[in-house]
MARMARZA-681078 format. One record per atom (N, C-alpha, C): residue number from 1; atom name; x, y, z. Coordinates in steps of 0.05 Angstrom, whole numbers. Layout:
<rs>
NUM / CA / X / Y / Z .
...
</rs>
This chain:
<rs>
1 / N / 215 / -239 / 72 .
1 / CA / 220 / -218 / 53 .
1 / C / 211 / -228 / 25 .
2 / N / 198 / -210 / 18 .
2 / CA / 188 / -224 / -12 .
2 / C / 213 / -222 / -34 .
3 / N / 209 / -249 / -49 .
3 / CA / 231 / -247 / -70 .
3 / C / 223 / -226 / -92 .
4 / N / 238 / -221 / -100 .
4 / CA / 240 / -195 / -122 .
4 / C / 231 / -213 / -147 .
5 / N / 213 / -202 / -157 .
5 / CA / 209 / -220 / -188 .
5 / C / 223 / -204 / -213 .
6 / N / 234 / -215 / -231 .
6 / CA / 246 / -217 / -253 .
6 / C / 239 / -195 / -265 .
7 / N / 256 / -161 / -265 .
7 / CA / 243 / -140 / -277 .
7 / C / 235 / -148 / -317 .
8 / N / 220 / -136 / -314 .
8 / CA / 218 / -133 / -357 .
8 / C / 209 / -105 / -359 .
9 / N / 207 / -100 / -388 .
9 / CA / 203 / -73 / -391 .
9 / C / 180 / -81 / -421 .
10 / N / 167 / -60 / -425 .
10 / CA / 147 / -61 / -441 .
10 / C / 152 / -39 / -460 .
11 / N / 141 / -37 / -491 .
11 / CA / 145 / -16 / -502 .
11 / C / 129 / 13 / -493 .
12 / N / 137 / 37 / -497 .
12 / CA / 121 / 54 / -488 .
12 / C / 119 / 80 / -513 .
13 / N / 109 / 74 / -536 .
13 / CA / 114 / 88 / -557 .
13 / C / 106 / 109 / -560 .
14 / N / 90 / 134 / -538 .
14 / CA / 95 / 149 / -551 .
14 / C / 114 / 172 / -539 .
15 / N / 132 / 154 / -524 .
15 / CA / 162 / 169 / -513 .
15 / C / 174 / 152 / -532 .
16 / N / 177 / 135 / -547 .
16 / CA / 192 / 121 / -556 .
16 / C / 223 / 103 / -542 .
17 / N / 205 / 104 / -521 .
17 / CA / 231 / 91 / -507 .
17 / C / 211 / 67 / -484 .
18 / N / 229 / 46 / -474 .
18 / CA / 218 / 28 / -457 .
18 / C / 223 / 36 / -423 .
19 / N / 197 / 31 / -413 .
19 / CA / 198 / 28 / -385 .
19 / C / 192 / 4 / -372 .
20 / N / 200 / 5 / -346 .
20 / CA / 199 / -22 / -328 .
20 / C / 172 / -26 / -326 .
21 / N / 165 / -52 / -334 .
21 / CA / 142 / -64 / -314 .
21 / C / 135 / -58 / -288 .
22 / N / 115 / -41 / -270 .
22 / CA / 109 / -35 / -250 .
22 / C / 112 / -72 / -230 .
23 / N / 123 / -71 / -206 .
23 / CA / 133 / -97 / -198 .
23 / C / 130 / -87 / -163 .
24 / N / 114 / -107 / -150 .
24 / CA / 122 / -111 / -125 .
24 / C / 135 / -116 / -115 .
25 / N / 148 / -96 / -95 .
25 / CA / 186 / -100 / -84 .
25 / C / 179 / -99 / -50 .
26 / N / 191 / -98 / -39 .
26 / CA / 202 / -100 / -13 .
26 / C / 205 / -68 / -2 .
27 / N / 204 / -53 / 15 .
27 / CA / 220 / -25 / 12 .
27 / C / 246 / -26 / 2 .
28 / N / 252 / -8 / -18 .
28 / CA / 280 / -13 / -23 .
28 / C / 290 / 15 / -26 .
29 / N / 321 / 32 / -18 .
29 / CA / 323 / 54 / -11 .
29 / C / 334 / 60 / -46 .
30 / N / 336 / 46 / -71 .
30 / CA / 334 / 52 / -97 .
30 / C / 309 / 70 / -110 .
31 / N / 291 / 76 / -95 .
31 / CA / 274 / 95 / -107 .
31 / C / 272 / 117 / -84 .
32 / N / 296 / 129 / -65 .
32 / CA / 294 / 147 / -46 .
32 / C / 285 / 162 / -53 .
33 / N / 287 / 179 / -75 .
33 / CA / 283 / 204 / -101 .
33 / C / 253 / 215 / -94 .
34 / N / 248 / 177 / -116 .
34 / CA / 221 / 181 / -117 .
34 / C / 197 / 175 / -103 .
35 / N / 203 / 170 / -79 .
35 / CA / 198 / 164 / -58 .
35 / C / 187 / 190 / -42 .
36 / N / 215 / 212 / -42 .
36 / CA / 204 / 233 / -29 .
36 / C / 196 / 253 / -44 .
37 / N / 189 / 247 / -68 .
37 / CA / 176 / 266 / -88 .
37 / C / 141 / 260 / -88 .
38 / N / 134 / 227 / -79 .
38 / CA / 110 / 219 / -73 .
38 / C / 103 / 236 / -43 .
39 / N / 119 / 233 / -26 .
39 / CA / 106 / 234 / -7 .
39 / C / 99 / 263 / -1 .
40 / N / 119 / 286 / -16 .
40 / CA / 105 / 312 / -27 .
40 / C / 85 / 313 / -30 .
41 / N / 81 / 296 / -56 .
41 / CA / 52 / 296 / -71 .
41 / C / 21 / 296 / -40 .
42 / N / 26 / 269 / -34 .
42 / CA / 12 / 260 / -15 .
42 / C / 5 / 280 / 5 .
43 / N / 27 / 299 / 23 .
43 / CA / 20 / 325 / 38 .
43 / C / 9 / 335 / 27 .
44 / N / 23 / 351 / 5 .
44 / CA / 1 / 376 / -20 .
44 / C / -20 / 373 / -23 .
45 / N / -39 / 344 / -21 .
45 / CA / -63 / 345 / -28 .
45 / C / -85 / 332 / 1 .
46 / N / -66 / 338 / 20 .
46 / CA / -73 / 342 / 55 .
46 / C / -69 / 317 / 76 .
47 / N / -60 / 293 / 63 .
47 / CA / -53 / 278 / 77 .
47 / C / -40 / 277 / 101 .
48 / N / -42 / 263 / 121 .
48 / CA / -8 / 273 / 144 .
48 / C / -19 / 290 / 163 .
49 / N / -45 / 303 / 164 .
49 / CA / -63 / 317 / 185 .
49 / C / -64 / 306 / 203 .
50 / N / -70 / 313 / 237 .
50 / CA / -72 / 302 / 256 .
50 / C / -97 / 276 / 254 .
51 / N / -116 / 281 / 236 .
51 / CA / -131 / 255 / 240 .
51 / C / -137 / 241 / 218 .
52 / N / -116 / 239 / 205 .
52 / CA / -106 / 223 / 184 .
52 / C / -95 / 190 / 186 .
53 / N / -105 / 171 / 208 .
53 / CA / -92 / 148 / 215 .
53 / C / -86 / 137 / 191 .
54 / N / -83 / 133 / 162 .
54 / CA / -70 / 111 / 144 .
54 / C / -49 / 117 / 150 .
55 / N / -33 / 88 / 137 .
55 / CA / -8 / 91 / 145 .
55 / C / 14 / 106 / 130 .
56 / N / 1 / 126 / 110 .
56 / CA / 17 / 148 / 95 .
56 / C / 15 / 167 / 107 .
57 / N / -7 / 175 / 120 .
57 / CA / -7 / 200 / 139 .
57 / C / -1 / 199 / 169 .
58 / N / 2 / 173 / 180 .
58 / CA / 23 / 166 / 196 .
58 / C / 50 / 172 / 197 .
59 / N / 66 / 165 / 173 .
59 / CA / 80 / 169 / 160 .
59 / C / 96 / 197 / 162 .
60 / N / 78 / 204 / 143 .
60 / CA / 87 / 243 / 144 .
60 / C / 84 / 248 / 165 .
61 / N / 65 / 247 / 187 .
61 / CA / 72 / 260 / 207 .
61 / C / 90 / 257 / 226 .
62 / N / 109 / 225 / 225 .
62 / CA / 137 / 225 / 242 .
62 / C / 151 / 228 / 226 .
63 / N / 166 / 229 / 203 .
63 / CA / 181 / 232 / 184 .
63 / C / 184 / 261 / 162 .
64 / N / 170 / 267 / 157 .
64 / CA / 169 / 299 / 146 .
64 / C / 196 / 307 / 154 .
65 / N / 213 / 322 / 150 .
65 / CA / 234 / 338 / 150 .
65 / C / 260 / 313 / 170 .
66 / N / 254 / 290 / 167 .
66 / CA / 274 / 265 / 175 .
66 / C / 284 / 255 / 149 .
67 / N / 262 / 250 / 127 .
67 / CA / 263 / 230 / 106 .
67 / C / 287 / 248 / 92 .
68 / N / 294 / 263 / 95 .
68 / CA / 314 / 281 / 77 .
68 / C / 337 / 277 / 79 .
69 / N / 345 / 255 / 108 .
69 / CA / 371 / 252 / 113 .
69 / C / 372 / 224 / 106 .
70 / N / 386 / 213 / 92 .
70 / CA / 386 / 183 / 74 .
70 / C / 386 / 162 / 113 .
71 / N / 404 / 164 / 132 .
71 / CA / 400 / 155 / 146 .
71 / C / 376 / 150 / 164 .
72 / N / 363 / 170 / 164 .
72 / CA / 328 / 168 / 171 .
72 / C / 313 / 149 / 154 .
73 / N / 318 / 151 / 132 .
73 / CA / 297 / 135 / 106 .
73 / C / 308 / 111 / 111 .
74 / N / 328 / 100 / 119 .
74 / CA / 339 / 70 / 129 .
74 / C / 327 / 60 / 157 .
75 / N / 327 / 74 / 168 .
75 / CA / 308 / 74 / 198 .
75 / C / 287 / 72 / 191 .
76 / N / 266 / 88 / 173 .
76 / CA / 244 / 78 / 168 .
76 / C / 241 / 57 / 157 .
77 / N / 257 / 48 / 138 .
77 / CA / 256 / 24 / 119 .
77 / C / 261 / -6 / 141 .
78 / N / 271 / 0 / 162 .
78 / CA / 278 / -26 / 183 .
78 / C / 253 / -32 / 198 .
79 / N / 242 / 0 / 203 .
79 / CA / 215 / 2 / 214 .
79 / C / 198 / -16 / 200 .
80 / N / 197 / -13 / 172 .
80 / CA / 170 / -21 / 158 .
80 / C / 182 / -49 / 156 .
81 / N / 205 / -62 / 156 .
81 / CA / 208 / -91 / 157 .
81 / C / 205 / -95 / 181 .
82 / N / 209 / -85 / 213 .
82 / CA / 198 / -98 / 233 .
82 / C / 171 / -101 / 252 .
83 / N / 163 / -79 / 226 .
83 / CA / 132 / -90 / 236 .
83 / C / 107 / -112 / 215 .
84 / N / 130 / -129 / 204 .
84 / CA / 119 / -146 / 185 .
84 / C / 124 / -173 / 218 .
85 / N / 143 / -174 / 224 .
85 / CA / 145 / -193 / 259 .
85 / C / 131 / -196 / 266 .
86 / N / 118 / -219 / 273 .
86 / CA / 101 / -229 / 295 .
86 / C / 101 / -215 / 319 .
87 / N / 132 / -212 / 336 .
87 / CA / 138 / -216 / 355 .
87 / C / 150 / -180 / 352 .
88 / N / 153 / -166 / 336 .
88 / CA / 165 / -143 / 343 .
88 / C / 132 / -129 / 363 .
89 / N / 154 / -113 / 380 .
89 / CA / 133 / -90 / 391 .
89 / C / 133 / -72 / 377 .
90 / N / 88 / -67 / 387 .
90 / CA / 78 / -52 / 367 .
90 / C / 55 / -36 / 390 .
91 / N / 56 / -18 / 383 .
91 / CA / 25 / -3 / 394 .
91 / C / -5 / -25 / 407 .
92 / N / -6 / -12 / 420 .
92 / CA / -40 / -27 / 427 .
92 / C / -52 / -16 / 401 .
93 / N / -68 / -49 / 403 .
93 / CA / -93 / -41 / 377 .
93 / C / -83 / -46 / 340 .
94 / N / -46 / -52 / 349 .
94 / CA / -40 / -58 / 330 .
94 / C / -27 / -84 / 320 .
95 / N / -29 / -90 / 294 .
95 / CA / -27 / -122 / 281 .
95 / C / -3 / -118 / 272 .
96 / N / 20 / -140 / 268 .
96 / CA / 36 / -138 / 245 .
96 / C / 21 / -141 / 213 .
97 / N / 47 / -127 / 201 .
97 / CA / 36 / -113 / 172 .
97 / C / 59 / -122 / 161 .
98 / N / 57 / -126 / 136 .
98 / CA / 72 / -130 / 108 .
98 / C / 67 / -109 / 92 .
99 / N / 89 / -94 / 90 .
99 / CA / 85 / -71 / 67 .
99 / C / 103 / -72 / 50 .
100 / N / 89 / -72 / 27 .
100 / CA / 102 / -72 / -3 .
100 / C / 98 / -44 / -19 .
101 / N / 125 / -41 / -35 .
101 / CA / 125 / -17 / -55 .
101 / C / 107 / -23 / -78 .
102 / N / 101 / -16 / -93 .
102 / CA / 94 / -22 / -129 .
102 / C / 109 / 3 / -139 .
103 / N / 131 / -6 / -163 .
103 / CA / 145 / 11 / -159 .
103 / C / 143 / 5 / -196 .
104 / N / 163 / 22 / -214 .
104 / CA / 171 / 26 / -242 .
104 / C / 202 / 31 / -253 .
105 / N / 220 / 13 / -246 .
105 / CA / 245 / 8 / -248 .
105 / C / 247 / 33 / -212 .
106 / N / 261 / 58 / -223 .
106 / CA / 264 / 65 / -197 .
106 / C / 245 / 90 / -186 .
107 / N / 216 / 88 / -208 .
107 / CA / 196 / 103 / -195 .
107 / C / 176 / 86 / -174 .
108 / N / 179 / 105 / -148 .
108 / CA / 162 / 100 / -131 .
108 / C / 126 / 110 / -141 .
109 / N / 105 / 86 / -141 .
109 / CA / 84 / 95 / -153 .
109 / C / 62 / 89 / -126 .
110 / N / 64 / 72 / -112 .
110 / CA / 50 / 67 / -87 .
110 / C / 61 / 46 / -75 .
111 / N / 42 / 40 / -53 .
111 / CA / 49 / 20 / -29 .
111 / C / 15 / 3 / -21 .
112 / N / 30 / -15 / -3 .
112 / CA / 7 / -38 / 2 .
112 / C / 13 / -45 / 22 .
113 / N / -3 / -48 / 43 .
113 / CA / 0 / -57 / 73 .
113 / C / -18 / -83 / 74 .
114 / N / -7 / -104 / 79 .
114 / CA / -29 / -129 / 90 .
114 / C / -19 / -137 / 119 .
115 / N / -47 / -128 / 133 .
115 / CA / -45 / -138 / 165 .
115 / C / -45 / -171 / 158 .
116 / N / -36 / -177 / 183 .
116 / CA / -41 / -209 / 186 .
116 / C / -54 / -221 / 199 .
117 / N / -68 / -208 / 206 .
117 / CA / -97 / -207 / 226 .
117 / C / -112 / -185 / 230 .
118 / N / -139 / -188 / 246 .
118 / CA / -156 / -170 / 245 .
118 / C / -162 / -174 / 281 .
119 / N / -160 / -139 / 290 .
119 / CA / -171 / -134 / 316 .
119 / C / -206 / -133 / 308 .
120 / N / -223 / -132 / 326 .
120 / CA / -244 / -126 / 327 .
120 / C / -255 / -101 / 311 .
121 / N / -239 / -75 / 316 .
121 / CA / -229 / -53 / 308 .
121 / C / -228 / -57 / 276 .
122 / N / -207 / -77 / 270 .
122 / CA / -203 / -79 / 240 .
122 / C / -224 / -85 / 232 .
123 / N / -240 / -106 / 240 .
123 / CA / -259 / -117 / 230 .
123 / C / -289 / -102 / 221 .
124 / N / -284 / -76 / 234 .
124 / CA / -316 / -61 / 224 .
124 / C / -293 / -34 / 202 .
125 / N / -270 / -28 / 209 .
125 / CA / -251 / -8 / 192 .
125 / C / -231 / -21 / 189 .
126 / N / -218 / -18 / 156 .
126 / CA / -192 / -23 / 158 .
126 / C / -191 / -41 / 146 .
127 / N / -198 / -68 / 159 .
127 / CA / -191 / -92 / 140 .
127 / C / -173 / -103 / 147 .
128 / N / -159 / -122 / 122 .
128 / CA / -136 / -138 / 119 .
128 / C / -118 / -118 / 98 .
129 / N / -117 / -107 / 93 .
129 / CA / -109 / -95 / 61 .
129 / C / -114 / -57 / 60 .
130 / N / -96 / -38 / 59 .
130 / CA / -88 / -20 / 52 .
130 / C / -78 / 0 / 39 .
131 / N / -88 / 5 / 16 .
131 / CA / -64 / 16 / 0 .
131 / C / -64 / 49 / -12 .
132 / N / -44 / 52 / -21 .
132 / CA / -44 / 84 / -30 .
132 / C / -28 / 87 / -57 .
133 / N / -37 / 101 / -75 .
133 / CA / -27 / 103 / -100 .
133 / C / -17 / 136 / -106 .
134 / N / 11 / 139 / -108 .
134 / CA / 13 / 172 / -106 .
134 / C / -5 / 188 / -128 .
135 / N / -14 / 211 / -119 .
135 / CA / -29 / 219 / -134 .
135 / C / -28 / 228 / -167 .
136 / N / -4 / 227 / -174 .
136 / CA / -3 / 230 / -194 .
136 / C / 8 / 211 / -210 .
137 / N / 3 / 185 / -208 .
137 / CA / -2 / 159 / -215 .
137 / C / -20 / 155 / -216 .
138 / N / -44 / 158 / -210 .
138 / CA / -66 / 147 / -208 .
138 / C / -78 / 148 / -228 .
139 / N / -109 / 132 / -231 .
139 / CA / -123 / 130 / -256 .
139 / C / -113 / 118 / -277 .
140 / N / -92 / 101 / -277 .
140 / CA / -80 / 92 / -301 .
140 / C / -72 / 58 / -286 .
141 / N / -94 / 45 / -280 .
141 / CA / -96 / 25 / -269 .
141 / C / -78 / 7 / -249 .
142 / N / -70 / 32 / -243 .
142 / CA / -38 / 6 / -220 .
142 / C / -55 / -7 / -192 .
143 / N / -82 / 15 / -183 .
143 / CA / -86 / 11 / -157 .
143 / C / -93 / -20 / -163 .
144 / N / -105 / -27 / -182 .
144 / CA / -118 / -52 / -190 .
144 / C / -100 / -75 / -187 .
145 / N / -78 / -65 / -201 .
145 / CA / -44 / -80 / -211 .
145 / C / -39 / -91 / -182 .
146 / N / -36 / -65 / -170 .
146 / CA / -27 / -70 / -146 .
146 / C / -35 / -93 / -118 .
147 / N / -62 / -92 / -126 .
147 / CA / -75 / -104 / -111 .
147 / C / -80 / -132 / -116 .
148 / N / -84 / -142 / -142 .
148 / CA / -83 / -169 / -153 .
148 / C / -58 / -181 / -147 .
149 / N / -31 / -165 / -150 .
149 / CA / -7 / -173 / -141 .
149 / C / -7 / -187 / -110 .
150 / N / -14 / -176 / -97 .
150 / CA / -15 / -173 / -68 .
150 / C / -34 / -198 / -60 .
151 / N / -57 / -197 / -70 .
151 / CA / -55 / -219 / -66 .
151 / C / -59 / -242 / -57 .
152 / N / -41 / -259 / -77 .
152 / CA / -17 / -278 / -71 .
152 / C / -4 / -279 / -43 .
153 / N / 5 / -255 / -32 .
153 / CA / 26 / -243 / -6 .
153 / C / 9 / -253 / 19 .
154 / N / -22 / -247 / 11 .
154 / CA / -35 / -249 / 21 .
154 / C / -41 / -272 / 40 .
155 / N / -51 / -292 / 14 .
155 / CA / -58 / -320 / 15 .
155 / C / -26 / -330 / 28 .
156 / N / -2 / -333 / 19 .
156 / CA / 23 / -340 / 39 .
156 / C / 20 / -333 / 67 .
157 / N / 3 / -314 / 72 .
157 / CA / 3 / -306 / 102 .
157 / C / -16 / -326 / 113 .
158 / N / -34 / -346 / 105 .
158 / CA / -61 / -347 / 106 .
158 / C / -82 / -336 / 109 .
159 / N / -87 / -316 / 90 .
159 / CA / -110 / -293 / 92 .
159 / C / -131 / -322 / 76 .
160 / N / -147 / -328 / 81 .
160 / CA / -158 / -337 / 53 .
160 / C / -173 / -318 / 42 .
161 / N / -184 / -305 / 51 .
161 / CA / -209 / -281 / 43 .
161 / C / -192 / -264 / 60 .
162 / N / -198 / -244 / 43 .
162 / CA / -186 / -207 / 58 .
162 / C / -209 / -190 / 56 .
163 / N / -212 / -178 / 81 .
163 / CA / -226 / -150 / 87 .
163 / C / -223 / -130 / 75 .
164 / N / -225 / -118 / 58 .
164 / CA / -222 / -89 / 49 .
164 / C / -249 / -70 / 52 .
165 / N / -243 / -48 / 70 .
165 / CA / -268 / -29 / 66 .
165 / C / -254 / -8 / 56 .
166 / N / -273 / 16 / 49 .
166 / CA / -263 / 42 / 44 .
166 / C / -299 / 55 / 43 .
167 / N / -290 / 85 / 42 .
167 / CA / -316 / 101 / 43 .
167 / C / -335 / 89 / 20 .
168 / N / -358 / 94 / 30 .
168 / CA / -379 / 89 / 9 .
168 / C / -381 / 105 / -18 .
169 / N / -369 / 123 / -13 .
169 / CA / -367 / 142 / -45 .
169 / C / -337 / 142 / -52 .
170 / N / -322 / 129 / -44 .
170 / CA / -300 / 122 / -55 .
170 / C / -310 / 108 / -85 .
171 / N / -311 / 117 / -114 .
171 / CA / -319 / 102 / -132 .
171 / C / -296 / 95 / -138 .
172 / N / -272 / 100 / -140 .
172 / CA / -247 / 93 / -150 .
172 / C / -234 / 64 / -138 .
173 / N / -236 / 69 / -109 .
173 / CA / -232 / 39 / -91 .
173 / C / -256 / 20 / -100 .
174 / N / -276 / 23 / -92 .
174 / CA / -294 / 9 / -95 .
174 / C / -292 / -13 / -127 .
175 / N / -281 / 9 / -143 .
175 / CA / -279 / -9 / -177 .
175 / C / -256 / -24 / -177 .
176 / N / -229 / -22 / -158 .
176 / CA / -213 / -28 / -152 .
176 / C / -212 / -51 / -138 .
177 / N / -234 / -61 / -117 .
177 / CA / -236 / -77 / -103 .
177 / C / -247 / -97 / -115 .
178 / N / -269 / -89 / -136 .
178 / CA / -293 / -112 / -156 .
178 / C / -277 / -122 / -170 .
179 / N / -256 / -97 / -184 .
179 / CA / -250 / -122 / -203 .
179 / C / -228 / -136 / -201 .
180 / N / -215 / -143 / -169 .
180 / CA / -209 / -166 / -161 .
180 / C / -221 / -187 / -152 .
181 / N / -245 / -181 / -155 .
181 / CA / -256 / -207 / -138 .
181 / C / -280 / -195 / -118 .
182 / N / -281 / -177 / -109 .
182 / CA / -282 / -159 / -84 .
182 / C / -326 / -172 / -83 .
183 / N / -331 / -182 / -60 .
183 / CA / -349 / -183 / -58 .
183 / C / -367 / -167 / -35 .
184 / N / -386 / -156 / -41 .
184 / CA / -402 / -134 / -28 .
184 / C / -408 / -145 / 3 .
185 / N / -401 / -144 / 30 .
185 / CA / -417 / -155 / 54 .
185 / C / -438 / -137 / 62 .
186 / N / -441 / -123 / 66 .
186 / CA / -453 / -93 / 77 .
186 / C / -440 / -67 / 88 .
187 / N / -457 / -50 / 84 .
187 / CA / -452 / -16 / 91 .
187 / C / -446 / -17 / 121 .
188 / N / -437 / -9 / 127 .
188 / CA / -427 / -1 / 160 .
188 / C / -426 / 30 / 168 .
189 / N / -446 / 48 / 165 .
189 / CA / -447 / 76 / 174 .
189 / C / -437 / 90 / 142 .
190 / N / -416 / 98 / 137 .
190 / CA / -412 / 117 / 109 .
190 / C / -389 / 99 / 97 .
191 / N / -385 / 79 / 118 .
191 / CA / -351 / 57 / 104 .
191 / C / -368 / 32 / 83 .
192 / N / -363 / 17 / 73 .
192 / CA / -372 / -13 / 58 .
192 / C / -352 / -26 / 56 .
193 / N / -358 / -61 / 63 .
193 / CA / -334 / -77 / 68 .
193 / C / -342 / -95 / 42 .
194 / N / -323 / -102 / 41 .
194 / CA / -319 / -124 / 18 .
194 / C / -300 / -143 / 29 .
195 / N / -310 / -169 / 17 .
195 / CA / -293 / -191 / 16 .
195 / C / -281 / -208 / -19 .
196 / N / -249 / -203 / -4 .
196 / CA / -233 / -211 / -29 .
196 / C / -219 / -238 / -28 .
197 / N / -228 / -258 / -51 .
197 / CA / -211 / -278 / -46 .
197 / C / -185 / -283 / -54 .
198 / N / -165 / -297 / -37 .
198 / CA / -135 / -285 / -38 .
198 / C / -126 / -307 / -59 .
199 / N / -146 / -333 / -62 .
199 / CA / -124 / -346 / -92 .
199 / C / -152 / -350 / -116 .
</rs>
């Protein structure tokens, strides 16, 4: 379980009031709210379709009209800690994953998946590294935040270098990936992989 680091808050002047430092957490059921106000967001703009495999539109599609009962959102939350296990059962074709919130005291702003290995499969899609920034967060540099955070999480797993692809006209990922580190390997059909070093 990752330790919780030390919240702070920053000035934010032109609300005149302070907010939390955006902070990598653990799932925690303190941002349920805003949690299911993201994952709104995320449907509304088509996520959660039948051939949607990330793991947000995974997501919505077993959970949608569950997440509403606080006891479901705890079932999921056990879910996403037991498929961080080595040893928990998991689907064919699938790795254990570490998923982390990035969160803003108790706004939910995105999430981060790091496999801990790579199928064959991962290795031309997918990667080591995953993430999703709710949509109306975005553009205001967290995907970046987020990912430099991570990691660290990373390298503890022994990633030394992580896989990250995304579409080739993804310009948003792609600037996201550089300016951690993200080095170019080659195009693979309409995807591009990059390699990131984890310290």
């Amino acid at each position: 379980m990752l330790a919780r680091q030390a919240e702070s808050a920053c000035a934010a002047p032109k609300l005149g009031r302070t907010v939390p430092v955006p902070e990598l957490i653990a799932p925690d059921p303190r941002v349920y709210r805003s949690f299911l106000a993201a994952m709104a967001e995320f449907e509304a703009e088509g996520q959660g379709g039948p051939d949607d495999d990330s793991n947000t539109g995974q997501a919505i599609r077993e959970y949608t009209g569950r997440w509403a009962d606080p006891a479901e959102f705890a079932r999921y939350l056990r879910e996403l800690e037991d498929q961080a296990q080595d040893e928990s059962p998991r689907p064919d074709g699938r790795v254990p994953q570490t998923t982390l919130w990035w969160v803003s005291g108790n706004e939910y702003l995105g999430r981060i998946s790091i496999r801990h290995w790579l199928t064959a499969s991962l290795r031309e899609i997918g990667g080591h590294i995953g993430y999703d920034i709710r949509p109306s967060a975005r553009q205001r540099g967290y995907a970046t935040a987020m990912l430099a955070a991570a990691l660290p999480v990373a390298r503890s797993l022994g990633i030394d270098r992580a896989l990250l692809t995304c579409d080739e006209d993804n310009v948003f990922s792609r600037k996201v990936i550089e300016a951690n580190g993200g080095v170019l390997e080659y195009k693979n059909g309409d995807k591009v992989r990059y390699w990131v070093p984890t310290a």
